[in-house]
MARFIZA-854434 format. One record per residue (C-alpha): residue number from 0; x, y, z. Coordinates in nm, 4 decimals. Layout:
<sites>
+-----+----------+----------+----------+
: num :     east :    north :       up :
+-----+----------+----------+----------+
: NUM :        X :        Y :        Z :
...
+-----+----------+----------+----------+
</sites>
This chain:
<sites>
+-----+----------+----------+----------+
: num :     east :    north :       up :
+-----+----------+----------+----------+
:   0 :   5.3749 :   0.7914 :   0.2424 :
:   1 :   5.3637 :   0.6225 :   0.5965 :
:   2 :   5.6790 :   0.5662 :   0.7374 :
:   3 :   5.7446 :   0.3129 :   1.0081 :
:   4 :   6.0436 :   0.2965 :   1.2407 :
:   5 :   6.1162 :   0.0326 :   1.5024 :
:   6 :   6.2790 :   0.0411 :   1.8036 :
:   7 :   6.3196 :  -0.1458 :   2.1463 :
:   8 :   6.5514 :  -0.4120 :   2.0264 :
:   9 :   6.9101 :  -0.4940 :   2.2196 :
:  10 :   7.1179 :  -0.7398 :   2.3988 :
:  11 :   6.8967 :  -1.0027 :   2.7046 :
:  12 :   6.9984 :  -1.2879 :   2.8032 :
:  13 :   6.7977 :  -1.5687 :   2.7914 :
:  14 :   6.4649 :  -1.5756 :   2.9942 :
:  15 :   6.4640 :  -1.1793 :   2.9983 :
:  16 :   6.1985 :  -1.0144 :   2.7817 :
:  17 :   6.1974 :  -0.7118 :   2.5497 :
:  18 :   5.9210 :  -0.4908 :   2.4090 :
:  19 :   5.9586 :  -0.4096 :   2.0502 :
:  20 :   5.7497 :  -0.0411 :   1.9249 :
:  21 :   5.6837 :   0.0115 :   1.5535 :
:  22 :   5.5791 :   0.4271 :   1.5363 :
:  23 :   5.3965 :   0.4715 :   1.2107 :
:  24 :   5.4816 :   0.8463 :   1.0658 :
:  25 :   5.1040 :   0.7954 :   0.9630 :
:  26 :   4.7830 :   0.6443 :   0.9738 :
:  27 :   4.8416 :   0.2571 :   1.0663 :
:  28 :   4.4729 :   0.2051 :   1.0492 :
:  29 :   4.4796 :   0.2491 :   0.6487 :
:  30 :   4.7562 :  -0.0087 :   0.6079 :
:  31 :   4.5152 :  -0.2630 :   0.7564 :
:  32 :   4.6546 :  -0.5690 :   0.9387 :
:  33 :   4.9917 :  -0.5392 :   1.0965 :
:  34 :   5.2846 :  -0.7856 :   1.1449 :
:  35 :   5.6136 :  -0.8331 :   1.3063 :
:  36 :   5.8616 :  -1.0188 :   1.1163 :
:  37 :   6.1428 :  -1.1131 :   1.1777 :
:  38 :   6.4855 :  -1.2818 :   1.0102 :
:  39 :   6.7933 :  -1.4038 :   1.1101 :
:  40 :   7.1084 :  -1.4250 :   0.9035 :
:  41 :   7.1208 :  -1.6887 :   0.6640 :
:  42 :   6.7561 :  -1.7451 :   0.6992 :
:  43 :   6.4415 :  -1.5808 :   0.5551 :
:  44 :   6.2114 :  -1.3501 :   0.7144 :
:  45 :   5.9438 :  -1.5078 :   0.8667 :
:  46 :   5.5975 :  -1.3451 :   0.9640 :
:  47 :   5.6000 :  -1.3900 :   1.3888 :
:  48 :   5.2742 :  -1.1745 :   1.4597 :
:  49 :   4.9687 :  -1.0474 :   1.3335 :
:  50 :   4.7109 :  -0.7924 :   1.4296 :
:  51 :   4.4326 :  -0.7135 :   1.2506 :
:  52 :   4.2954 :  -0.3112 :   1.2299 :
:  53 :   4.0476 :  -0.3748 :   1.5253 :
:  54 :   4.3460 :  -0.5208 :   1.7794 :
:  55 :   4.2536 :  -0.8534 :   1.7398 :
:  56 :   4.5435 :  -1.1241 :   1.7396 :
:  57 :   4.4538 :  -1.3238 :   1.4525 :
:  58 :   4.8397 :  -1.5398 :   1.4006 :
:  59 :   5.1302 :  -1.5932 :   1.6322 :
:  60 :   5.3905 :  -1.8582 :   1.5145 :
:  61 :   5.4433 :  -2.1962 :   1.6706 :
:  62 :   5.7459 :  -2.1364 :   1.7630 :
:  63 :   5.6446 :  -1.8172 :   1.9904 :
:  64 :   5.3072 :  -1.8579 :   2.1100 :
:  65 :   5.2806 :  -1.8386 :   2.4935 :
:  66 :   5.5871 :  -1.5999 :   2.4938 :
:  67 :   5.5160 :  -1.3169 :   2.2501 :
:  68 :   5.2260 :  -1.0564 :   2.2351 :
:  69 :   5.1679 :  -0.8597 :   1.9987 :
:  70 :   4.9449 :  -0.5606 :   1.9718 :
:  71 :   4.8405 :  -0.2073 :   1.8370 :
:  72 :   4.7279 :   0.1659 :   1.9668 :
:  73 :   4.5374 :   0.2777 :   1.6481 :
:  74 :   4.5237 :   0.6295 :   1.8417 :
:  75 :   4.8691 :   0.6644 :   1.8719 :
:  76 :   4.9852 :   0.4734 :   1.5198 :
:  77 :   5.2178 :   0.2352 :   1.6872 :
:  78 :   5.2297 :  -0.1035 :   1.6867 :
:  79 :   5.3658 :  -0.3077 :   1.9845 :
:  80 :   5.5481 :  -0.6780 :   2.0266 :
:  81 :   5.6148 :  -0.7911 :   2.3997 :
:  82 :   5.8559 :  -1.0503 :   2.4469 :
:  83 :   5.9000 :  -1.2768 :   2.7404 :
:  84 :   6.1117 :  -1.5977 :   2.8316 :
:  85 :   6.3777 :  -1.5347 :   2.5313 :
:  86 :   6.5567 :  -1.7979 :   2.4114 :
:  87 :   6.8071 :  -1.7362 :   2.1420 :
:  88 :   6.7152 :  -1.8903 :   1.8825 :
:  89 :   6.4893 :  -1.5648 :   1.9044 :
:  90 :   6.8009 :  -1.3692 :   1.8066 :
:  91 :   6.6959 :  -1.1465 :   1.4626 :
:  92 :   6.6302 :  -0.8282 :   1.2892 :
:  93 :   6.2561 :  -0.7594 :   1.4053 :
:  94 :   6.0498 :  -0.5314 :   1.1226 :
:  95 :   5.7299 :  -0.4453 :   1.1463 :
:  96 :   5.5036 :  -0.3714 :   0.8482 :
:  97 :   5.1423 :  -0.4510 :   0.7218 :
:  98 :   5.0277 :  -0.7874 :   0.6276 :
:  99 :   5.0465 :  -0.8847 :   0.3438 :
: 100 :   5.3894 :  -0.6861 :   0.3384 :
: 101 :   5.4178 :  -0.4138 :   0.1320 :
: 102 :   5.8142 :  -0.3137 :  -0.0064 :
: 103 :   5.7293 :   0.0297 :   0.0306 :
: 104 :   5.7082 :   0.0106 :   0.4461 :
: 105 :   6.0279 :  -0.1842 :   0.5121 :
: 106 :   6.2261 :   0.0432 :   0.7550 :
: 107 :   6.5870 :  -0.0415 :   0.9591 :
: 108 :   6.4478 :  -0.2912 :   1.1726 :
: 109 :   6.5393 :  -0.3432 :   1.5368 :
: 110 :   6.7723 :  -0.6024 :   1.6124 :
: 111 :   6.7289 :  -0.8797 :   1.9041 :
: 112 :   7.0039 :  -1.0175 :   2.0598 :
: 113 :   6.9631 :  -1.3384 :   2.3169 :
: 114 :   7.2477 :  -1.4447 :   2.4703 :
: 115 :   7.2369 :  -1.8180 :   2.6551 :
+-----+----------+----------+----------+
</sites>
């Protein structure tokens, strides 16, 4: 079963930019489409980015286009989110996983921190 594990989160202040890495213990190409989600407390986790299994962007929400990128290395089963010009109502745990979701491929998360 394909693990994932995230990494890259911490504390910015607002305006810096992080780069989130999702390392798959497998094959990310057989999950299919990949997202980062993300949720902050009180609040429900909300798909942020998809990827489909080519590399193509095919969704970024509203509410980060322009400032997050999100892509994928197929080669090396990892699964990448850039983000640039935080603000903090960005702060959340960030999880990666395929799109749909799938319960079995929740990990720990990575959590973001933006401080004003």
């Amino acid at each position: 079963q394909v693990q994932l594990v995230e990494s890259g989160g911490g504390l910015v202040q607002a305006g810096g930019s992080l780069r989130l890495s999702c390392a798959a213990s497998g094959s990310i190409f057989s999950i299919g489409d990949m997202g980062w989600y993300r949720q902050a407390p009180g609040k429900q986790r909300d798909l942020v980015a998809r990827v489909s299994r080519g590399g193509r962007t095919v969704y970024v929400a509203d509410s980060v286009k322009g400032r997050f990128t999100i892509s994928r290395d197929n080669d090396k089963n990892t699964v990448y989110l850039q983000m640039n010009s935080l603000k903090p109502e960005d702060t959340a745990a960030y999880c990666c996983n395929g799109v749909p979701p799938s319960g079995r491929y929740w990990g720990q998360g990575t959590q973001v921190t933006v401080s004003s």
